[in-house]
C-alpha positions in Angstrom: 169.9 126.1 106.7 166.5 127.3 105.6 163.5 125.8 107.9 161.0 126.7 105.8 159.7 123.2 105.2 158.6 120.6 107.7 158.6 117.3 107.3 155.4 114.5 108.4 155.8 111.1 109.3 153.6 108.4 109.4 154.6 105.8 112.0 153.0 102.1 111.3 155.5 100.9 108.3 157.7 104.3 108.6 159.1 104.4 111.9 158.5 101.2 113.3 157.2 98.4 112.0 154.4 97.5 113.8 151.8 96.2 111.0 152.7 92.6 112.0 151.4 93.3 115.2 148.0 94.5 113.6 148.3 91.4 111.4 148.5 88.9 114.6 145.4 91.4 116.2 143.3 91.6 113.3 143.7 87.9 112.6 143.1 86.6 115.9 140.1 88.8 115.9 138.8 87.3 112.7 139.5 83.8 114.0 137.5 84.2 116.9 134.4 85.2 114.8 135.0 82.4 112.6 137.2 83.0 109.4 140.5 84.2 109.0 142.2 87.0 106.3 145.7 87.1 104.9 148.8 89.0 104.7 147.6 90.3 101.2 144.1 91.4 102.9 146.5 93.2 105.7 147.9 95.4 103.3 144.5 97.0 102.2 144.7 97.7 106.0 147.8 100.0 106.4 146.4 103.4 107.3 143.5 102.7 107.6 141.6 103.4 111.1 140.8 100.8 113.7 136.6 101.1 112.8 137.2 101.3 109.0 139.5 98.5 109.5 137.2 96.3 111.2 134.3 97.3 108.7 136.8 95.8 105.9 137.3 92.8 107.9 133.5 91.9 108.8 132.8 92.5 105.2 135.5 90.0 104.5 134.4 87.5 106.5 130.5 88.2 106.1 130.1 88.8 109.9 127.2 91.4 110.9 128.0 92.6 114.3 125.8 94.9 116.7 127.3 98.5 117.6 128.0 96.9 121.2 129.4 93.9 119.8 131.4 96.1 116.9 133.0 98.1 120.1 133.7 95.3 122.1 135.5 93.4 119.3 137.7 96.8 118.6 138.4 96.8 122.3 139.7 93.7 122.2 141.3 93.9 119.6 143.3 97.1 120.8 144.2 94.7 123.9 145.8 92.3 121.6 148.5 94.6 120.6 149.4 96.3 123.2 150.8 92.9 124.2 152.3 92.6 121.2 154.2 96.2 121.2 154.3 96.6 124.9 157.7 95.2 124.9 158.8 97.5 122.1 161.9 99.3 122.8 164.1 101.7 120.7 165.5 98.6 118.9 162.5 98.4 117.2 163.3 101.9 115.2 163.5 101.2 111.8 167.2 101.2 109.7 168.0 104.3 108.5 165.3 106.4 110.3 167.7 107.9 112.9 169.9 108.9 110.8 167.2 111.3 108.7 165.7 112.2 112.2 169.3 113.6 113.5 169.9 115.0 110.6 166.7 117.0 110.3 166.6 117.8 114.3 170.4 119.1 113.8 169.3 121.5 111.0 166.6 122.9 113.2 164.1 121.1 110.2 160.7 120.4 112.6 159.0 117.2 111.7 155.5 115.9 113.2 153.8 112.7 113.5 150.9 112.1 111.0 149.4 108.9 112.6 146.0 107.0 112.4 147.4 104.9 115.8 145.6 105.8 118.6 148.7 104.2 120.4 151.0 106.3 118.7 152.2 108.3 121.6 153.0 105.1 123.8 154.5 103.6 121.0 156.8 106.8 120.4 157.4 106.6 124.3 159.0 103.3 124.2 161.0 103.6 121.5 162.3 106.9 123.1 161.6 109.4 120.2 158.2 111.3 121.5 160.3 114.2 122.9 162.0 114.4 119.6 159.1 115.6 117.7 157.4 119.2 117.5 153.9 117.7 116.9 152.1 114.2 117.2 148.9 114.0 115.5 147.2 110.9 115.7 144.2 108.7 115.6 142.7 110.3 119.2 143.2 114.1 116.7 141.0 113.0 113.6 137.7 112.2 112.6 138.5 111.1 108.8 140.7 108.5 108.1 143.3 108.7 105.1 143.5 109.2 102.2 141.4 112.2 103.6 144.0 114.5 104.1 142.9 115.6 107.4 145.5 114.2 109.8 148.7 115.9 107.9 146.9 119.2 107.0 146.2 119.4 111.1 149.9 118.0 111.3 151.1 121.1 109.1 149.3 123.4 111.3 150.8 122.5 114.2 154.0 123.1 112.5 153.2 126.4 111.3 153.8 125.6 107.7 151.7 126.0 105.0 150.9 122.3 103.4 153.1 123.4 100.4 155.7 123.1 102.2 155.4 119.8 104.0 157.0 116.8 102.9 155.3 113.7 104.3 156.7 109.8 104.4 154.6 107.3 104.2 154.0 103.2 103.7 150.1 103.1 102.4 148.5 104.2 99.4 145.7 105.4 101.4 148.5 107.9 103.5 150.5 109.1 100.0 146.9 109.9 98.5 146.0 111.3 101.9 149.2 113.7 101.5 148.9 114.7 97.3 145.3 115.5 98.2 146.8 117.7 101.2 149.3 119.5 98.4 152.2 118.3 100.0 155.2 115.8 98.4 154.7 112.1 99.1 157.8 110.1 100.1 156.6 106.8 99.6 158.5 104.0 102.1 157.9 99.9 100.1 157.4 99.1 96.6 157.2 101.5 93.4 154.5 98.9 92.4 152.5 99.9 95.0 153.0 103.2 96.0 153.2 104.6 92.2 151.2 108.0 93.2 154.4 109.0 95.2 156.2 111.5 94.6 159.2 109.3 95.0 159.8 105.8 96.4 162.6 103.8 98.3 161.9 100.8 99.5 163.1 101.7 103.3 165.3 104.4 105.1 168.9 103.1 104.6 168.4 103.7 100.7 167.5 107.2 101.4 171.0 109.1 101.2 171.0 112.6 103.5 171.8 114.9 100.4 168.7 113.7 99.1 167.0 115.3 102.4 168.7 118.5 102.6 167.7 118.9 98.6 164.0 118.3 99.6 163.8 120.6 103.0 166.2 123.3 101.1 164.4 123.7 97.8 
């Protein structure tokens, strides 16, 4: 098969579902300063970094913070989930995931990580799928969170492929902006309500059928 196109995923949302974990964090975190954000308020979080995120949040909640107490409360945020995910095993895959990875490692198709996690290597680690991947870039790689494109135009490098060629999956508007701006095709993984500026949506893996792939990494 042609392997002229490699393929980006994002990881929070994509792979695993670890944004309830950040949910339980990021609440608790608001809590303890006094006020407390919803599930809605999450969502404006998903691919966002960990300082941009906690900017959002403080604003929210009309908390200032000094630097050392801003680092201290990402610290202990970060603490918060990795209790949640350290128990995270390869159970915690997503449906329908392995079965686009297999297919895509069998065809000699190489596929990165495009991450804003700083944890993202650990959490690849658990779930037994780092070895699988040619390149992880993640939140320890980048300066500029999405929808800057940074993260997948570094992730396309380490592939060797030109961004034209990439195909990138991802949960967050901020991550499918992130990857139009970067010239490459946005799978979008929720709702066609919210991801709109994909270049096409399904709401998770199992309704993603394989010929659908090989058309994509083929054409």
């Amino acid at each position: 098969m042609n392997n002229s196109k490699g393929v980006i995923f994002d990881l929070d949302g994509v792979i695993v579902d670890t944004a309830r974990y950040h949910y339980l964090a990021w609440r608790k975190l608001a809590n303890d300063l006094g006020f407390d954000i919803t599930e809605t308020q999450n969502e404006e979080l998903k691919g966002v970094s960990r300082v941009a995120s906690l900017e959002k949040i403080l604003g929210w909640g009309n908390v200032s913070l000094s630097q050392d107490e801003f680092m201290e409360q990402m610290a202990i945020k970060n603490d918060n989930y990795l209790s949640y995910i350290s128990t995270m095993t390869a159970k915690d895959i997503l449906p329908g995931v392995s079965k686009v990875l297999d297919f895509l490692t069998e065809n000699e198709i190489p596929f990165a990580l495009g991450s804003a996690s700083k944890n993202a290597r650990g959490i690849l680690e658990k779930i037994n799928l780092y070895h699988r991947f040619s390149a992880i870039v993640d939140g320890n790689n980048v300066s500029k969170a999405k929808p800057n494109p940074e993260v997948f135009l570094i992730a396309a490098k380490e592939l060797e492929m030109a961004p034209s060629n990439c195909i990138v999956f991802e949960d967050s508007v901020a991550g499918v902006q992130a990857a139009n701006a970067a010239n490459m095709v946005s799978i979008g993984i929720g709702e066609k309500s919210v991801l709109n500026e994909a270049d096409h949506v399904f709401s998770d893996f199992t309704k993603i059928e394989i010929e659908f792939i090989k058309n994509l990494v083929t054409r």
